[in-house]
C-alpha positions as CSV (number, residue, x, y, z in Angstrom):
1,X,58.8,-108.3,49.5
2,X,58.1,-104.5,50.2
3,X,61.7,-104.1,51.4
4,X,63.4,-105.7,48.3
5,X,60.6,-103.6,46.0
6,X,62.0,-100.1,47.4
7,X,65.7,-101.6,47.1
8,X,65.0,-102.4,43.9
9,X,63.6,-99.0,43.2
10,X,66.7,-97.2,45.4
11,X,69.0,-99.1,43.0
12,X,67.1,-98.1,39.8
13,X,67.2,-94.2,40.9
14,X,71.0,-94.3,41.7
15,X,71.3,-96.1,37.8
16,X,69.3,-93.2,36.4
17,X,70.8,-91.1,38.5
18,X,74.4,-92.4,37.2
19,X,73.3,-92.4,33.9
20,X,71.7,-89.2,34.1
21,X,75.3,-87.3,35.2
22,X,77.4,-89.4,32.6
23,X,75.7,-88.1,29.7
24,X,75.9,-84.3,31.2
25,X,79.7,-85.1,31.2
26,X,79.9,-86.3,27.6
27,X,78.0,-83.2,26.7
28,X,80.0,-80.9,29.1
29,X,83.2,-82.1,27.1
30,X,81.7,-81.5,23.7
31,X,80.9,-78.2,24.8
32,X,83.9,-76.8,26.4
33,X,86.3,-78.3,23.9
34,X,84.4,-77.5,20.9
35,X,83.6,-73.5,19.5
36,X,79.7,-73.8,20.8
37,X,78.0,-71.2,21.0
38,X,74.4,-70.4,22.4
39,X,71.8,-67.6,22.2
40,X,69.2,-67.0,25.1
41,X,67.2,-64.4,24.7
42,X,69.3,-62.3,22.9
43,X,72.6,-62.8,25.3
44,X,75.4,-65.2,24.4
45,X,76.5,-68.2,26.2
46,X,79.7,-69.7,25.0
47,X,80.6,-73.0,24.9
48,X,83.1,-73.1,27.9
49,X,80.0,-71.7,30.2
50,X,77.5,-74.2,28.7
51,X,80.4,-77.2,29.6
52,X,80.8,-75.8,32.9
53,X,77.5,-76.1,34.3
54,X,76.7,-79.1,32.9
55,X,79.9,-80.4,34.3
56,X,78.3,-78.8,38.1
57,X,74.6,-80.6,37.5
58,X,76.6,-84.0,36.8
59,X,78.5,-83.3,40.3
60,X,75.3,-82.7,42.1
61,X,74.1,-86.3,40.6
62,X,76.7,-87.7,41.2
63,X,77.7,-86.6,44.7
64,X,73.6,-87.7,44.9
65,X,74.3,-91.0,43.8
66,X,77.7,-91.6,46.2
67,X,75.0,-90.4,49.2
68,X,72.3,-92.8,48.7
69,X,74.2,-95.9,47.7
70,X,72.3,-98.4,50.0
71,X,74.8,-101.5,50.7
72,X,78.2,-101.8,49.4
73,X,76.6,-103.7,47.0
74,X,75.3,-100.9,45.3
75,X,79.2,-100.8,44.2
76,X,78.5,-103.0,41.5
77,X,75.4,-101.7,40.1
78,X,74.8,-102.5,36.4
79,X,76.0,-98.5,35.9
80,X,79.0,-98.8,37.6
81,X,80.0,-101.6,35.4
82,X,78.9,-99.6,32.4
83,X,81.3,-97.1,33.1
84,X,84.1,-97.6,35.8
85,X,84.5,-94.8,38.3
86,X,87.9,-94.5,36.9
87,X,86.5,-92.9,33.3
88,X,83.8,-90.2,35.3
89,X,87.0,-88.9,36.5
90,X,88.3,-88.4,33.1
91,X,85.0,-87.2,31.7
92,X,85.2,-84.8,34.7
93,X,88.6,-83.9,34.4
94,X,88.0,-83.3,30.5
95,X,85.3,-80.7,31.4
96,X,86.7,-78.9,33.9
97,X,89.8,-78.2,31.8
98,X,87.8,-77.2,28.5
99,X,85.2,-74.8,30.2
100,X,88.8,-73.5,32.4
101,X,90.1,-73.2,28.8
102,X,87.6,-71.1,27.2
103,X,87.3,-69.0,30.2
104,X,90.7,-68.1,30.7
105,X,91.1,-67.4,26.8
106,X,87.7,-65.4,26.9
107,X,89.4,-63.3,30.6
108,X,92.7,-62.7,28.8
109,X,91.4,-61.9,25.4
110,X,88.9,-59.8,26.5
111,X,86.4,-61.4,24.7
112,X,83.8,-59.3,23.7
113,X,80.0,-61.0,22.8
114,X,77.7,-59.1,19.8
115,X,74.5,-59.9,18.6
116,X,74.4,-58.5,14.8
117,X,71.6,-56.4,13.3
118,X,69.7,-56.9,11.1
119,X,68.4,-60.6,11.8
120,X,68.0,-62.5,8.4
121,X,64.8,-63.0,6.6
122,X,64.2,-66.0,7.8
123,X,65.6,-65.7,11.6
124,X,69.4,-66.5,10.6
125,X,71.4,-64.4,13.4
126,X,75.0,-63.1,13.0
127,X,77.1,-63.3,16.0
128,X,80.3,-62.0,16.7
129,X,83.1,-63.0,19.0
130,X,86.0,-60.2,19.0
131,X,89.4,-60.7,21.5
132,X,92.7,-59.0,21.4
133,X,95.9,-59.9,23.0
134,X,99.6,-58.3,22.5
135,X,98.5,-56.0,19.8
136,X,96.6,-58.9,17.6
137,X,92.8,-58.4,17.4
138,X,90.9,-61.8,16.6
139,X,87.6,-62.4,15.9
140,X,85.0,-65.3,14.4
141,X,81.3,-64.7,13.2
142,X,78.9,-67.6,13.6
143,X,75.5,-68.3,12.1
144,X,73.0,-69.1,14.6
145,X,69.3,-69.9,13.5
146,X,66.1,-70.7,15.4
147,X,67.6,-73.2,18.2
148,X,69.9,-70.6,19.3
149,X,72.8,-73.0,19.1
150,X,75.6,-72.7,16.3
151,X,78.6,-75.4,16.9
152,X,80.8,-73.9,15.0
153,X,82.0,-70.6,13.2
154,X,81.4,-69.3,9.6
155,X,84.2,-67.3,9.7
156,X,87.2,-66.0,10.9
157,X,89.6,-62.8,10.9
158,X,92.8,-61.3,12.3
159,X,93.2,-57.2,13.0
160,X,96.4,-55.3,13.2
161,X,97.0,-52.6,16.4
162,X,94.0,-54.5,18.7
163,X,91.7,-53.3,16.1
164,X,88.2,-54.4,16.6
165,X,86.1,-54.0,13.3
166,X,82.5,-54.8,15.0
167,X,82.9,-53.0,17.9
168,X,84.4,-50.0,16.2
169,X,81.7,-50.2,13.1
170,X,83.8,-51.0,10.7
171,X,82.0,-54.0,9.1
172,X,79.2,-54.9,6.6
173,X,76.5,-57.0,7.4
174,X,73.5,-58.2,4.9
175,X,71.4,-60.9,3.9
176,X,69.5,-61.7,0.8
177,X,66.2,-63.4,0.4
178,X,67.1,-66.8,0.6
179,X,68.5,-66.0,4.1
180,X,72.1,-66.1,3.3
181,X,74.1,-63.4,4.7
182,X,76.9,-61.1,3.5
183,X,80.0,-60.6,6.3
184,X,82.8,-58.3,5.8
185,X,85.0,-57.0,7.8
186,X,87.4,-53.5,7.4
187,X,90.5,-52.4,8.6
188,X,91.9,-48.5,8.5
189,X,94.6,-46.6,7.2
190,X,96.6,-47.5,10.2
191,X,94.7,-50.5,11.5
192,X,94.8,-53.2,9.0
193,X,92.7,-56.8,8.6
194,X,95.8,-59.1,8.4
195,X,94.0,-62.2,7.7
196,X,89.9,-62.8,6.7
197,X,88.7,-65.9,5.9
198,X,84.3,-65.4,6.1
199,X,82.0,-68.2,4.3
200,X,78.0,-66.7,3.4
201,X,76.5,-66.7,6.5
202,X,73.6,-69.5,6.6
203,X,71.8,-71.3,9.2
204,X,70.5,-74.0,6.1
């Protein structure tokens, strides 16, 4: 009895363990194919970074689960016929290539990461994501509140000449008292804003 009570309890950790690391996946894949965005402690973490190391914990419990499968039984553990080997490839493979995605677009782009001041009234945060790439400046402001996390953007806009409008000062920021906020962006006499498309800024 004591034997089949800690198989029984091997074979419920490897399930959890299974379960655990399929979920991390599903989330991994929302994350590095979506425009997610998160705020720790001031510093951003976009969504492909996010993806990618919850695709690495999923590895780690999964690589755990291979490693303490007990009989070849285990094989056909109610998890594994949940969710056939064959689709936590995909779910991997899906990952990998969205976090590879958004880092190779942030590396070529030169993505650059701001933190707006002032903060809202009510702790609404403007971030800014600004990239340029064969003369074309690109950018997107998001609304992030008290979670830190904003899944997608308010707004988005398209420079002339690599022109960056946040991080050469060329923008408006404001909120009112109901905590919505006010984002503009400007161009110069020889830099221009060839496309702007901002909604109020509101973490509502």
């Amino acid at each position: 009895m004591g034997a089949m009570h800690d198989r029984l309890g091997a074979v419920g950790q490897q399930v959890t363990c299974l379960r655990v690391a399929t979920v991390g996946l599903v989330l991994a894949v929302a994350a590095g194919w979506s425009n997610l965005l998160l705020v720790v402690m001031g510093h951003v973490v976009p969504g492909w970074a996010v993806g990618a190391g919850l695709c690495f914990v999923s590895l780690i419990l999964m690589t755990a689960h291979a490693v303490r499968r007990v009989s070849a039984d285990d094989m056909f553990l109610p998890g594994r016929r949940m969710l056939p080997g064959v689709a936590l490839a995909l779910l991997t493979a899906a990952a990998g290539l969205g976090s590879a995605g958004g880092a190779v677009s942030d590396l070529l782009g030169g993505a650059d990461y701001r933190v707006l001041e002032p903060v809202g009234p009510h702790g609404c945060t403007a971030v800014v994501r600004e990239t340029s790439f064969l003369k074309i400046s690109d950018g997107m402001v998001y609304a992030v509140g008290s979670t830190g996390v904003a899944w997608r953007e308010s707004g988005s806009w398209t420079a002339d000449d690599m022109h960056r409008p946040v991080a050469d000062g060329t923008y408006e920021l404001s909120w009112n008292g109901s905590g919505v906020g006010a984002f503009r962006v400007r161009g110069t006499a020889t830099d221009l804003i060839v496309f702007s498309d901002v909604d109020p800024l509101s973490c509502g």
